[in-house]
C-alpha positions in Angstrom: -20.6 -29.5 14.4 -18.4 -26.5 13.9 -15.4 -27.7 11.2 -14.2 -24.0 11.2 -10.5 -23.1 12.3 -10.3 -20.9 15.3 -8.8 -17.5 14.6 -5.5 -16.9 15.9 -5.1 -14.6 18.6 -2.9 -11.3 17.6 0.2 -11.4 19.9 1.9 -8.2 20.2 5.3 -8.5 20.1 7.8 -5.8 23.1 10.0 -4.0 20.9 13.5 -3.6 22.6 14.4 -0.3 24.1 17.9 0.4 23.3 18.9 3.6 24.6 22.5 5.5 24.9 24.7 3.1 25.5 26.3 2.9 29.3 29.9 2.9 28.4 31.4 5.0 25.1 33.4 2.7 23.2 36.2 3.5 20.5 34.4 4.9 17.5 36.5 3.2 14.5 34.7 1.6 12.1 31.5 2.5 13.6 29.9 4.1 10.5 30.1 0.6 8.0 29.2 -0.9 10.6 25.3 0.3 11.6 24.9 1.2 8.0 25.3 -2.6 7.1 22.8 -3.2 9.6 20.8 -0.4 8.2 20.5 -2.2 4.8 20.1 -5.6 5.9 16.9 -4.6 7.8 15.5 -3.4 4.5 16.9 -5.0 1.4 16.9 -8.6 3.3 13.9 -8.7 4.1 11.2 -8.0 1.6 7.5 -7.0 2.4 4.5 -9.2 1.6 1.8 -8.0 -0.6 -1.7 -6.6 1.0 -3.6 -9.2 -1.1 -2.1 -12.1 1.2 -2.1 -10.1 4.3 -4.2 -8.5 6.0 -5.1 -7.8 9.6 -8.9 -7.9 8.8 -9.4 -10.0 5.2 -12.7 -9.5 3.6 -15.3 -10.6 1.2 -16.6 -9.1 -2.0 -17.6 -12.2 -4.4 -17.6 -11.2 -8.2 -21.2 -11.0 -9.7 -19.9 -12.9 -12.8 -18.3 -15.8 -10.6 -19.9 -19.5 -10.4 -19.5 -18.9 -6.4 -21.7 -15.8 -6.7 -24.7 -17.9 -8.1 -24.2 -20.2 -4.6 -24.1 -17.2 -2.3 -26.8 -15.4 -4.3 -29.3 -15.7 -2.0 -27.4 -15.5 1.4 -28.4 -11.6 2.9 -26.4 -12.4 6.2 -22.8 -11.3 5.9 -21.8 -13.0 9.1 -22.8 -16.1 6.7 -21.0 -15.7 4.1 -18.0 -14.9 6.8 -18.4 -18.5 7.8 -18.3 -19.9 5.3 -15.4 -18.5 4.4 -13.8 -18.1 7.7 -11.6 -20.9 6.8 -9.6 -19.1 4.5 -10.0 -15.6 5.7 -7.9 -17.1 8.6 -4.7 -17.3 5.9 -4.2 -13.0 5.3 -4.4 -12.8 9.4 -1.7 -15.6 9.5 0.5 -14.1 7.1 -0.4 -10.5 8.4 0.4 -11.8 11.6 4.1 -13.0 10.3 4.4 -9.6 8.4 4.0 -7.5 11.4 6.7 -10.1 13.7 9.4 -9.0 10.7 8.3 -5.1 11.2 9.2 -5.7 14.3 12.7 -7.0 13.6 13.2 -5.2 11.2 12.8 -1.7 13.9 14.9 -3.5 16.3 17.7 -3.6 13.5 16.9 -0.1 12.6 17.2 1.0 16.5 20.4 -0.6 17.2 22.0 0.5 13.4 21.2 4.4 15.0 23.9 3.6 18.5 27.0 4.4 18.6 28.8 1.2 18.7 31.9 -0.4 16.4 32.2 -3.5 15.2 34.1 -5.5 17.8 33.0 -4.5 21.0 30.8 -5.9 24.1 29.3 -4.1 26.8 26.1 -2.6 28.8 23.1 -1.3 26.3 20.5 -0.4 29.1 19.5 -3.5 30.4 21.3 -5.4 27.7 24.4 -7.1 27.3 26.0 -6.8 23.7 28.5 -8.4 21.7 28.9 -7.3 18.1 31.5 -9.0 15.3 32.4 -8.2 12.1 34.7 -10.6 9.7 35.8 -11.0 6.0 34.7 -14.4 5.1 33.7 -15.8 2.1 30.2 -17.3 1.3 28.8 -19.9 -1.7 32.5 -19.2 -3.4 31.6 -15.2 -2.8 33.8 -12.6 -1.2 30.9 -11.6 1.9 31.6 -9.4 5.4 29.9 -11.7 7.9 28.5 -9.9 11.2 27.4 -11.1 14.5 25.0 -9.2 17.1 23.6 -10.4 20.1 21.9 -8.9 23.4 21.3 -10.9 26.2 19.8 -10.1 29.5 20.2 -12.0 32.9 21.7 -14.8 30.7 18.7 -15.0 28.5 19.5 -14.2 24.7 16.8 -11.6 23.8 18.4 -10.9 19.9 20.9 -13.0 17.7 21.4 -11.2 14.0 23.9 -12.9 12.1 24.2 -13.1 8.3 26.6 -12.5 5.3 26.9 -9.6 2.7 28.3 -9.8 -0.3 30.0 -7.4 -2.7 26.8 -7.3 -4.9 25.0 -6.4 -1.8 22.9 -9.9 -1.1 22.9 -11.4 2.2 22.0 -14.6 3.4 21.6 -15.4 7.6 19.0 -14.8 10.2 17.5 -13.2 12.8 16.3 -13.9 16.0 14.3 -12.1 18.5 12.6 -13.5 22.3 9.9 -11.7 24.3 10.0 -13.0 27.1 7.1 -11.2 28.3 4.4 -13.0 25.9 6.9 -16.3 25.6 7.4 -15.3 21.8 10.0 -16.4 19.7 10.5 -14.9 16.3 12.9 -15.7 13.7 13.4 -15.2 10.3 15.8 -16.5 7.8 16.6 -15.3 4.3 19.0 -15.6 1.4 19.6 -13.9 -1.6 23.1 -15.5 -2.2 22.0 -18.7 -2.9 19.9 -18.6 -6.4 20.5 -15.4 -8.7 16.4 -15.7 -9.6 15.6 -16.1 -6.4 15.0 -14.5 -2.9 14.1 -16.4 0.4 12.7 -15.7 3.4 11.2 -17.8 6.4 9.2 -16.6 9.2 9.1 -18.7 12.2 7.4 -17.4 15.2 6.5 -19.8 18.3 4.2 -19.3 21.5 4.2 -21.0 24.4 1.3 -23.4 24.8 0.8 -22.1 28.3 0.7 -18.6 26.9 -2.4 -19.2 23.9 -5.3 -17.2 24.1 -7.5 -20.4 23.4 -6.9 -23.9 23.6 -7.0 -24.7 19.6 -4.8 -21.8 19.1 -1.4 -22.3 16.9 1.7 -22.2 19.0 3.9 -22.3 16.0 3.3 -20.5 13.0 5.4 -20.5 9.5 5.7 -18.9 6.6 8.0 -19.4 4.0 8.2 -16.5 0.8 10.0 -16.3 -2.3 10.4 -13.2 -3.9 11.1 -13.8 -8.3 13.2 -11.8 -9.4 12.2 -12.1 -13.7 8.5 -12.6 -13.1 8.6 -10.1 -9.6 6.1 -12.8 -8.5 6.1 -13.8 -4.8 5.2 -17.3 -3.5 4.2 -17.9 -0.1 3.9 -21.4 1.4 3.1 -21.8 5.3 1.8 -23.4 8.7 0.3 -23.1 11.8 0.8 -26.0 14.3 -2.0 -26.7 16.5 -1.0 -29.0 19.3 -4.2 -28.7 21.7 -6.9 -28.9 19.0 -10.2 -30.0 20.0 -13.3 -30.7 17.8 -15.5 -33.6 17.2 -15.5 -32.9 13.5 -11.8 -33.3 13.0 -11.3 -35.5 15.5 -8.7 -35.7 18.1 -4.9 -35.3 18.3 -2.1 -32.4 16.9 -3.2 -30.2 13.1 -1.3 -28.5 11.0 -3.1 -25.9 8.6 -1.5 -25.1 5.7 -1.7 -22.7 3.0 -0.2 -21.5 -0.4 -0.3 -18.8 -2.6 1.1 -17.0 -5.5 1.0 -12.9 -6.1 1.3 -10.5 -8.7 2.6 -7.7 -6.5 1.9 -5.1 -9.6 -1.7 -5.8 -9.2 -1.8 -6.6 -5.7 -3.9 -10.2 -6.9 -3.2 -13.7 -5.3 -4.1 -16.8 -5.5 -4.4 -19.4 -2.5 -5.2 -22.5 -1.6 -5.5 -24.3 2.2 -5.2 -27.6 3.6 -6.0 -28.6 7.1 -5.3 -32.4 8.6 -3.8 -34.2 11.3 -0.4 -33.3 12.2 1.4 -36.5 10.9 -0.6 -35.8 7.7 2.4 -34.0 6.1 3.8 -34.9 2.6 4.6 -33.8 -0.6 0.5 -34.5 -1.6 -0.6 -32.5 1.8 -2.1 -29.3 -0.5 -4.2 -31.7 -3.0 -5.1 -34.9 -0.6 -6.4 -32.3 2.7 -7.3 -29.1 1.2 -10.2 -28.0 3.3 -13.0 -29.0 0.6 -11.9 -32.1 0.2 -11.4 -32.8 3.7 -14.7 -31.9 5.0 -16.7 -33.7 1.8 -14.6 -36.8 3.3 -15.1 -36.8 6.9 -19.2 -35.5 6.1 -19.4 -38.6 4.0 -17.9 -41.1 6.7 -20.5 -39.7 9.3 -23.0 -39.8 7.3 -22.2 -43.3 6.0 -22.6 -44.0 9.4 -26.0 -42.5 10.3 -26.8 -44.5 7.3 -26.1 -47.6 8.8 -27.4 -46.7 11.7 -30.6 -46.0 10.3 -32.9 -48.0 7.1 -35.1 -44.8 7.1 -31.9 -42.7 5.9 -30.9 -45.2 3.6 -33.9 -45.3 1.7 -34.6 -41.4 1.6 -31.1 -40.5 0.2 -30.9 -43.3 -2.4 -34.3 -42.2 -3.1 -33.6 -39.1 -4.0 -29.9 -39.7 -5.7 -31.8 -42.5 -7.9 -34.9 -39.9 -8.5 -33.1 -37.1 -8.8 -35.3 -35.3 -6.2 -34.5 -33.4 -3.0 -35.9 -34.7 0.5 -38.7 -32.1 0.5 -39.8 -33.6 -3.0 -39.2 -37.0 -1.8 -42.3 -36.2 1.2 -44.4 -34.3 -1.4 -47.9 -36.2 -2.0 -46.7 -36.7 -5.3 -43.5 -38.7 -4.1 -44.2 -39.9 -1.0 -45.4 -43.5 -2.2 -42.8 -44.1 -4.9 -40.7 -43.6 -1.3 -42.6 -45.8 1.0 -42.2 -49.0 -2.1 -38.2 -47.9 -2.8 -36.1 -50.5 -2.3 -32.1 -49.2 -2.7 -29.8 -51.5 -4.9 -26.9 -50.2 -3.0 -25.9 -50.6 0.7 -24.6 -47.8 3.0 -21.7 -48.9 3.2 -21.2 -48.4 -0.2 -22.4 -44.5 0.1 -19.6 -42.3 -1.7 -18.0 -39.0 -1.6 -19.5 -38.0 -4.7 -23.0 -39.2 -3.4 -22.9 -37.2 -1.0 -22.0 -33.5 -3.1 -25.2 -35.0 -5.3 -27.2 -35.3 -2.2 -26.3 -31.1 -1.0 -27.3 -30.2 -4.3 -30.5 -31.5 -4.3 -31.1 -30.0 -1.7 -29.5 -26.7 -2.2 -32.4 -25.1 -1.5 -33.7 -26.3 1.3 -29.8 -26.0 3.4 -29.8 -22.6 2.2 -33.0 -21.1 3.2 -32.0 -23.1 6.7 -35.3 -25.6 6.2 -36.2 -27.7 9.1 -34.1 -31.0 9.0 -30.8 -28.6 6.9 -30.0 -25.9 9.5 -26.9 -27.0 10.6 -25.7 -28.2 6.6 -25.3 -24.7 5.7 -21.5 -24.3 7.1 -21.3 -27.7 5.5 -22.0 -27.2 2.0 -20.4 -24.1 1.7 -16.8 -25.9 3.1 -17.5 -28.4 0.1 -18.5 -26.1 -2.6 -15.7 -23.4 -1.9 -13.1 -25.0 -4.1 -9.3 -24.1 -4.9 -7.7 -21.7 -5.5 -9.3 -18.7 -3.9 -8.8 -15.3 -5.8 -7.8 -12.5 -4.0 -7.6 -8.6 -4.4 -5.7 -5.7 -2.5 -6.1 -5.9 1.1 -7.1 -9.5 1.4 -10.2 -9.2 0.1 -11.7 -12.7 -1.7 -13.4 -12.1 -5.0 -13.9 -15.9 -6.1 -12.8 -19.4 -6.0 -12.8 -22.4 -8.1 -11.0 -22.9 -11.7 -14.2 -21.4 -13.0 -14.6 -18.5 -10.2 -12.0 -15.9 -11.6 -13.6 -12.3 -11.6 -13.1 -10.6 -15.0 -9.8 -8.7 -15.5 -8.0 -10.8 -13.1 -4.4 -11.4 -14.2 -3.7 -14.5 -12.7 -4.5 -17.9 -14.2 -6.2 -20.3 -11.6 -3.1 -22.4 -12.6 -0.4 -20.2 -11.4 0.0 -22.0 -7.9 1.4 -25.0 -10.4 2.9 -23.3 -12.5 4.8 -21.3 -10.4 6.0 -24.3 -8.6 4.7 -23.5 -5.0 3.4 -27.0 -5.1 7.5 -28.1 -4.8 8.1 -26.4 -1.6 7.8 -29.1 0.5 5.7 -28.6 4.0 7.4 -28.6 7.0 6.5 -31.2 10.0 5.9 -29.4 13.3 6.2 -32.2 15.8 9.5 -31.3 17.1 10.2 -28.0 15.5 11.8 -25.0 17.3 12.3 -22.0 16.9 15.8 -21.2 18.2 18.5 -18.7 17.2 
């Protein structure tokens, strides 16, 4: 049984070549209008901070932290990596989405540096390009509105069209193909909207033929808000998983899901993930699946069912609920008749969820040290015992977890992810989502 999710492959995303351009057009106007560009590139689109993203997340578990006193006596790093591989897979996500806006953002940057106006269309290498610039008004605001697009052999390779207002905000998207990997990235902000507020949405879609493995995401999302009193950034997101396979989880589409808040002074977050079936998604997705609570629930039905299966199971982990013993105990010379003459006063049908987090811990030892009978319950009962929210530190690194597990000096509350209202931002379905320009 291996309930871990499988890391998703790096893509790296062809950045346009946009050379001199094949034709000179008429000049007028042309300063405003790469110099709008210019700005969108940067003030639009706002940068994540290193606590949620990371290309290589790691651990460094607080001394003074509950989880500390469970991991105490794991030596083997690529343990503790498993168990919290889970999680560590959220930073490379959002890393991931961070690096496909650098790379927008250079392809604005690239084109703002040609020499072309405003209104114009023509040959940019192997590009065709239109460009438009109006007056409009957006949201009851005086805004310029601009249009830019290159296509190639009829193909649209880049879309950027937004609004700008007097007070410098914007609000649009942009849109970039590659046609070489089969990736499409776009993001969408605003800034015009909500004066205590700025958006912006990463979507960024593979072609299923095109995944390095077969339980690899083809759709990832992440969606950020940037606070403008607090300065606090809330990041919601998902990866879509249509091919996933694993006897664990089961069969059929997932969606993995994640939230977190930051404190970009400090460079701390908080997260929390959920991981589920792909029809799974509501407005309860975060608190019904998260990962702890989905793996002490499946564990429990399979276990229910080996129960049933099997008398000799019954009776050993009622035995040792009811005697508040661990299996090893339960065999011991002291135990072992009190065993033989138990007779349970509950079925297995009726074996719980919370019978079964009683049952790890009483045998805590024995899964850890990897006992004969435990080795493969250690991935298991670290999933269970790794509870929301997960603190992290500059450069993804995870100090702690659990409303308990803060590492002293930390600035955020293990509450913040409700307070700040992440838990509003409703998840996004990814059965028939594109990503389109």
């Amino acid at each position: 049984m291996n309930p871990m999710i499988r890391p998703l492959a790096l893509v790296t995303f062809a950045t346009f070549a946009l050379f001199a351009c094949t034709e000179k057009p008429n000049t007028a106007g042309v300063q405003d209008f790469p110099n709008t560009l210019q700005a969108s590139a940067s003030e639009a689109l706002f940068d994540l901070p290193t606590s949620v993203q990371a290309s290589e997340p790691s651990l460094q578990i607080a001394s003074n932290t509950s989880l500390a006193k469970v991991l105490a006596v794991i030596n083997d790093d690529a343990d503790r990596r498993n168990a919290f591989g889970v999680y560590l897979a959220v930073p490379a996500y959002i890393h991931l989405a961070e690096k496909a806006k650098q790379s927008v953002q250079k392809l604005i940057r690239d084109f703002a540096r040609k020499d072309i106006p405003a209104h114009w269309e023509g040959d940019v290498d192997s590009l065709y390009v239109k460009t438009l610039q109006v007056d409009s008004v957006i949201l009851g605001k005086p805004a310029l509105f601009l249009l830019v697009s290159g296509t190639q052999d009829g193909n649209l390779r880049f879309r950027l069209a937004f609004f700008r207002t007097d007070s410098a905000t914007y609000l649009g998207s942009f849109f970039m193909f590659d046609p070489t990997d089969s990736v499409r990235i776009r993001v969408d902000f605003d800034g015009v909207s909500d004066s205590n507020r700025q958006t912006m949405t990463l979507l960024v879609k593979s072609a299923v033929s095109k995944l390095a493995k077969p339980g690899d995401p083809s759709i990832l999302r992440v969606h950020a808000i940037k606070r403008k009193d607090s300065g606090r950034i809330l990041t919601s997101g998902a990866s879509y998983h249509p091919t996933f396979q694993d006897s664990f989880w089961g069969p059929g589409p997932k969606v993995y899901g994640f939230q977190t808040v930051s404190d970009p002074t400090t460079d701390q977050s908080l997260m929390r993930v959920a991981f589920a079936d792909a029809d799974s998604m509501d407005a309860d997705f975060f608190t019904k699946h998260s990962v702890d609570r989905g793996v002490l629930s499946r564990a429990t039905i399979q276990l229910r069912k080996t129960m049933m299966d099997s008398t000799g199971w019954t009776k050993l982990i009622y035995f040792c609920l009811d005697s508040g013993l661990s299996a090893t105990e339960a065999f011991s010379e002291a135990h072992v008749l009190n065993l033989l003459n138990y007779v349970p006063s509950r079925t297995a049908a009726e074996f719980t969820e919370a019978d079964l987090e009683a049952y790890l811990d009483l045998n805590q030892a024995e899964i850890i040290a990897g006992k004969p009978g435990f080795q493969n319950m250690r991935a298991l009962y670290y999933l269970i015992k790794v509870k929301p929210p997960i603190f992290l530190a500059r450069n993804a690194t995870i100090l702690g977890s659990g409303d308990l597990g803060a590492p002293a000096g930390f600035a955020l509350p293990a509450t913040a992810i409700r307070d700040e209202g992440v838990a509003d931002e409703a998840p996004i379905g990814f059965a028939n989502t594109e990503v389109e320009p």
